[in-house]
C-alpha positions as CSV (number, residue, x, y, z in Angstrom):
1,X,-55.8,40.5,-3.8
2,X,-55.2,36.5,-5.0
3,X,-51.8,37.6,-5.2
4,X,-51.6,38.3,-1.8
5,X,-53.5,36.0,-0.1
6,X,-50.6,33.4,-2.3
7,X,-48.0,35.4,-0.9
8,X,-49.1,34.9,2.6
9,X,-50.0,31.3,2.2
10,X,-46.4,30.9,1.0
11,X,-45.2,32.6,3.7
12,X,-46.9,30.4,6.2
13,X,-45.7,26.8,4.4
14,X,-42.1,28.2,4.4
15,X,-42.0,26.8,8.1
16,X,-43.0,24.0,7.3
17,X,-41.4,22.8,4.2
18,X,-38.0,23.7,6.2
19,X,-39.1,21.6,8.9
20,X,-39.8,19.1,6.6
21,X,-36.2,19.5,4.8
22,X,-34.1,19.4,7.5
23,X,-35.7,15.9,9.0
24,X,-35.1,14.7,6.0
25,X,-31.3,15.2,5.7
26,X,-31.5,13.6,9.1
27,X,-32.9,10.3,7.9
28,X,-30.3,10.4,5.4
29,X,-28.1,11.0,7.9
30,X,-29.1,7.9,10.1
31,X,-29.4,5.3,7.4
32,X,-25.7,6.2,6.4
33,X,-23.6,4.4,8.5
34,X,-20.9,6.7,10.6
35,X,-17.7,6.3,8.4
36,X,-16.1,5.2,12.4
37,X,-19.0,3.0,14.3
38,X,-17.2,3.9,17.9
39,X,-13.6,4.3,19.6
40,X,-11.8,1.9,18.8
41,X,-8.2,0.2,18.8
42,X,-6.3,-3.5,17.7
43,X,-3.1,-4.7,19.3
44,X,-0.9,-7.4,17.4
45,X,2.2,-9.9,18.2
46,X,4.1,-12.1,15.5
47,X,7.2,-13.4,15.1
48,X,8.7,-15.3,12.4
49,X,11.9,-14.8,10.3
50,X,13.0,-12.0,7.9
51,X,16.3,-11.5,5.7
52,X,17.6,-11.6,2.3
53,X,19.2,-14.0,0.0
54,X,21.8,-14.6,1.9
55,X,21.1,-13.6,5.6
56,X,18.3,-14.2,7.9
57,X,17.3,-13.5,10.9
58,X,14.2,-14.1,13.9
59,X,11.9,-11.7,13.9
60,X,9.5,-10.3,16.3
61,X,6.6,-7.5,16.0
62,X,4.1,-5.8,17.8
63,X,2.0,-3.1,16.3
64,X,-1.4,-1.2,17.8
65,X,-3.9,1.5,16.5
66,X,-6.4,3.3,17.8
67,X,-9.3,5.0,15.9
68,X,-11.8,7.7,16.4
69,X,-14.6,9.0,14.8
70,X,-14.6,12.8,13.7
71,X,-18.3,13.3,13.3
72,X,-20.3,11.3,11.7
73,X,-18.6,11.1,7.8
74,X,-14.7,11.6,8.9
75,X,-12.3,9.9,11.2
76,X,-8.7,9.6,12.3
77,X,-6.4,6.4,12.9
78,X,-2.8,6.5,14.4
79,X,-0.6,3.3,14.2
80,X,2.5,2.3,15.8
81,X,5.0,-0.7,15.8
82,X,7.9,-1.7,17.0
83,X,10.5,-5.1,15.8
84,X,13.6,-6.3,16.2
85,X,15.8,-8.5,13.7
86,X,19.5,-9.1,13.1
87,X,20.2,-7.4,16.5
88,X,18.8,-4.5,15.6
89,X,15.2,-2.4,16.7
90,X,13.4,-0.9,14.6
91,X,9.9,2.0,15.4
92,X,7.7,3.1,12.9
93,X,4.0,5.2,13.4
94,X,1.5,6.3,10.9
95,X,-1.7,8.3,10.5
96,X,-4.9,8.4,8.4
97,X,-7.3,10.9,8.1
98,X,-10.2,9.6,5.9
99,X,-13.7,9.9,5.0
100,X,-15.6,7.0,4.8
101,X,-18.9,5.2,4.0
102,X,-18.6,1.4,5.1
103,X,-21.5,0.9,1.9
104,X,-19.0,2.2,-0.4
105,X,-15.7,2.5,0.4
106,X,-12.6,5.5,2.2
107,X,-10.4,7.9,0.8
108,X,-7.6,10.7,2.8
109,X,-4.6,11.4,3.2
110,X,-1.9,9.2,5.0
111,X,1.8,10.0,6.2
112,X,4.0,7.6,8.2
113,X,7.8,7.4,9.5
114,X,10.1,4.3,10.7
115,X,13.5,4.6,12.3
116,X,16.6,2.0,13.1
117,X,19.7,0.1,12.7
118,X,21.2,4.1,11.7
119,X,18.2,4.3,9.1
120,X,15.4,7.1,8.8
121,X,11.9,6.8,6.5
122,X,9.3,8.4,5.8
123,X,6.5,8.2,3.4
124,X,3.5,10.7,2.6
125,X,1.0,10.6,0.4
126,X,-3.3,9.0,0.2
127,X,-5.4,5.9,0.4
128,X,-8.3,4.7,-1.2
129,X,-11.0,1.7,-0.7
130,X,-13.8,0.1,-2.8
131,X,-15.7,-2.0,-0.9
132,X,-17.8,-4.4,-3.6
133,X,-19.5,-6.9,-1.9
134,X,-17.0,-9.9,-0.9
135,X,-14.1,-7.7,-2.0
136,X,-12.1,-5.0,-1.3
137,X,-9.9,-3.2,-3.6
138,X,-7.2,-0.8,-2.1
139,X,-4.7,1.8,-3.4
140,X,-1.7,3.8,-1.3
141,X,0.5,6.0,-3.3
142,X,2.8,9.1,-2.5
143,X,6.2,9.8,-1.9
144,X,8.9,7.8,0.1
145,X,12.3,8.4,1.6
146,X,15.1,6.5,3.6
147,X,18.5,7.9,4.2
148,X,21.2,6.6,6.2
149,X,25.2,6.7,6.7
150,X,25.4,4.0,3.4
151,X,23.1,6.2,1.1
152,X,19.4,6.8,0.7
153,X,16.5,6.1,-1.7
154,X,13.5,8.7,-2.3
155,X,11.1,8.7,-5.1
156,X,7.5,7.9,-5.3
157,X,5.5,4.5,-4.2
158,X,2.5,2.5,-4.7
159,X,0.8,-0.2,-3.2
160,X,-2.2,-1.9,-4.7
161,X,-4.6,-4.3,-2.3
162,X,-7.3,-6.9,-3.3
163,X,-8.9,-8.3,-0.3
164,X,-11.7,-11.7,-0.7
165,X,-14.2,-12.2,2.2
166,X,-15.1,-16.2,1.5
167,X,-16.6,-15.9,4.9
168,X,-17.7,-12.9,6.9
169,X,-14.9,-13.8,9.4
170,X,-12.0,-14.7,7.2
171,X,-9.9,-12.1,5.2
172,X,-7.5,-13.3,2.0
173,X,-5.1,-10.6,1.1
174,X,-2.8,-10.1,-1.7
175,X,-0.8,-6.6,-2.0
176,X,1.6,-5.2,-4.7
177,X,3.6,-2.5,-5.7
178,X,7.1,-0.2,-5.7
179,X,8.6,1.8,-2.9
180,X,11.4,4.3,-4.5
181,X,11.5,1.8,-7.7
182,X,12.1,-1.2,-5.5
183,X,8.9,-3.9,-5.7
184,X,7.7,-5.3,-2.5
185,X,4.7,-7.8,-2.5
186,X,2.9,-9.5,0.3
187,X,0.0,-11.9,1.1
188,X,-2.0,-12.4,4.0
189,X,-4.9,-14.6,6.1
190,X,-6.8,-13.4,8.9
191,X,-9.1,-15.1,10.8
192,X,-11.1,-14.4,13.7
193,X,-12.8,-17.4,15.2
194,X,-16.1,-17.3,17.8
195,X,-13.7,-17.5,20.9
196,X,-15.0,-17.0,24.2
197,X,-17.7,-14.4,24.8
198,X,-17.0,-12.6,21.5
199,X,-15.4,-12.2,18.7
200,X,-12.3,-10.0,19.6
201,X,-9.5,-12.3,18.8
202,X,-8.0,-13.3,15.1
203,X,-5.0,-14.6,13.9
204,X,-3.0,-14.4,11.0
205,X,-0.2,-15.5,8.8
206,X,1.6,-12.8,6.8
207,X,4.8,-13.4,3.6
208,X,6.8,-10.5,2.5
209,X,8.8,-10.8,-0.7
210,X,10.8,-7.7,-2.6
211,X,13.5,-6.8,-4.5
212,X,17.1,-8.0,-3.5
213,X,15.6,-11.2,-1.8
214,X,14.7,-8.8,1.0
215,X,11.2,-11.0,2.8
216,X,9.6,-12.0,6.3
217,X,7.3,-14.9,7.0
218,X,5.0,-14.0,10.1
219,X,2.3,-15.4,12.3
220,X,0.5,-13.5,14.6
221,X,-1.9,-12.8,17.0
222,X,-4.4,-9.8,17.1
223,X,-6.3,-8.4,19.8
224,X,-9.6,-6.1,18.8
225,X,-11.2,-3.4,21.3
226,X,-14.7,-2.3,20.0
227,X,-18.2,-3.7,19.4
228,X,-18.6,-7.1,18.8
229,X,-18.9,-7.9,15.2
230,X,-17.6,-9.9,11.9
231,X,-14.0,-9.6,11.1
232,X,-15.5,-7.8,7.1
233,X,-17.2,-5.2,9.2
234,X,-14.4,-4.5,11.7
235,X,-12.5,-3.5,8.3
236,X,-14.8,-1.2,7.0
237,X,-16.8,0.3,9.8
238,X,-13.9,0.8,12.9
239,X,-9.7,0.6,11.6
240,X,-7.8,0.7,8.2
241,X,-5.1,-1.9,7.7
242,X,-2.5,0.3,9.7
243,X,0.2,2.0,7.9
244,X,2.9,1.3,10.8
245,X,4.1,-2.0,8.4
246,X,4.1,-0.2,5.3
247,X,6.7,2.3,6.7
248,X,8.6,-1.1,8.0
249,X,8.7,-2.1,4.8
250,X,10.1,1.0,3.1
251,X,12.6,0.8,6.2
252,X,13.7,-2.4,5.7
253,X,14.4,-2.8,2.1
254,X,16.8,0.0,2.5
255,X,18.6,-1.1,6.3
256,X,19.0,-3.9,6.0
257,X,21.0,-4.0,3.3
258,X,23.4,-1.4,5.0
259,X,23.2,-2.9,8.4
260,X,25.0,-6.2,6.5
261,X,27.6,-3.5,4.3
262,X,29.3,-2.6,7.8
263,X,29.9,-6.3,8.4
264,X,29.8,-8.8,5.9
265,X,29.2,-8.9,2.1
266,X,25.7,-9.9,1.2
267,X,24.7,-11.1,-2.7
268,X,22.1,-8.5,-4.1
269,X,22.6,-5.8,-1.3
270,X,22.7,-2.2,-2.2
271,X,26.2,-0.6,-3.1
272,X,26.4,2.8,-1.4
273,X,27.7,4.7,-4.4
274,X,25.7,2.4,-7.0
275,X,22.2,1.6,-6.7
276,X,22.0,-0.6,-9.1
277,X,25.4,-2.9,-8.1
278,X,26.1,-5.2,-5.4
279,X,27.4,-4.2,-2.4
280,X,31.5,-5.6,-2.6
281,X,33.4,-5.9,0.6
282,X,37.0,-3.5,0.8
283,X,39.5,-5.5,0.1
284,X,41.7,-7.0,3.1
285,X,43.6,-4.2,4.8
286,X,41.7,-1.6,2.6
């Protein structure tokens, strides 16, 4: 009979301690920020100058993202950019799928692809974030490619990103790494000032440097559409750093180089048939 009656009693709490499970995933669920606070996008302009050793050229570049939330713990980005330099245009897009927790930090996959001056890229591979406090450390790795009529390079790639917050609107960025064995490194200031109504509007300075003497020196403008907020949380609650320069980057180490072997000999550029060797002009009448 006790049995029974505990039987019955549990029976009747069952409800109840369901009830009672479920709202409290959903608290959990509120106090965790959504891994994208809202739709969202960013639109930049720079210009500056870009080149090698020997070579240089004016530069100008314009690159946009928007970004959506996929539920509440995932969300998607898709870049794009476009630039022109030594005569030339160059495209590139990227995408990000990623989870995120803006408390702790992001992690997915990534793929991206750039095109000009006769030259295709791609690159594939994942991302990672740590946010800690002040700082954020980032990692992209994978697997890059660029072929075009003068050769092609392929082989894996990693980029490594330490970002300081002094101030809750001012972002100090250093970035390293390879792409197919050549090393590329790059640092960066954003800052986005209490302009107007809100804070929607930063600017930024941005230096290139890799292998070859390949670099670009920037400044730029960019233009944010979303919530109102500091330039740290704009970073970790609405869009990634967009991956439509990285795939400029792979791009360019590669083009450029060819672009200059069809017309003029250039110290440190890639040789066609020798990666490793300068590039050498035919001799007259060759």
């Amino acid at each position: 009979m006790v049995a029974t009656l505990a039987a019955f009693a549990l029976l009747l709490a069952a409800p109840a301690v369901r009830a009672q499970t479920q709202s409290q995933s959903q608290i959990q669920a509120q106090t965790t920020a959504a891994a994208v606070s809202g739709l969202n996008g960013k639109v930049s302009v720079e210009g500056g100058t870009i080149g090698t050793s020997a070579q240089q050229s004016a530069t100008a570049v314009t690159q946009g993202s928007i970004t959506v939330p996929l539920g509440h713990s995932f969300g998607l980005q898709v870049d794009g950019a476009a630039s022109t330099a030594f005569n030339s245009f160059f495209g590139s897009g990227g995408a990000h799928l990623f989870w995120r927790d803006p408390a702790i930090g992001l992690v997915g996959p990534i793929a991206g692809f750039g095109g000009g001056a006769g030259t295709l890229s791609g690159l594939y591979g994942g991302e990672a974030d740590l946010y800690a406090g002040l700082f954020t450390v980032g990692l992209r790795a994978g697997y890059v490619s660029s072929t075009s009529a003068f050769g092609g390079l392929n082989g894996g790639f990693y980029l490594g990103t330490l970002t300081l917050y002094p101030v809750p609107d001012l972002a100090l960025s250093i970035e390293g790494g390879q792409l197919a064995g050549l090393a590329v490194g790059q640092a960066r200031i954003e800052y986005q000032p209490d302009l107007l109504a809100g804070r929607n509007i930063s600017f930024y300075v941005s230096g290139i440097a890799g292998d070859f003497g390949v670099y670009r020196a920037t400044a730029g403008v960019r233009f944010y559409f979303g919530s109102d907020k500091p330039l740290i949380r704009r970073h970790r609650e609405d869009d990634p750093p967009a991956l439509s320069s990285l795939a400029l980057e792979a791009l360019s180490q590669k083009s450029f180089c060819g672009s200059f072997g069809r017309h003029v000999a250039v110290g440190g550029c890639i040789n066609p048939s020798n990666l490793l060797a300068p590039y050498v002009p035919p001799p007259p009448g060759g």
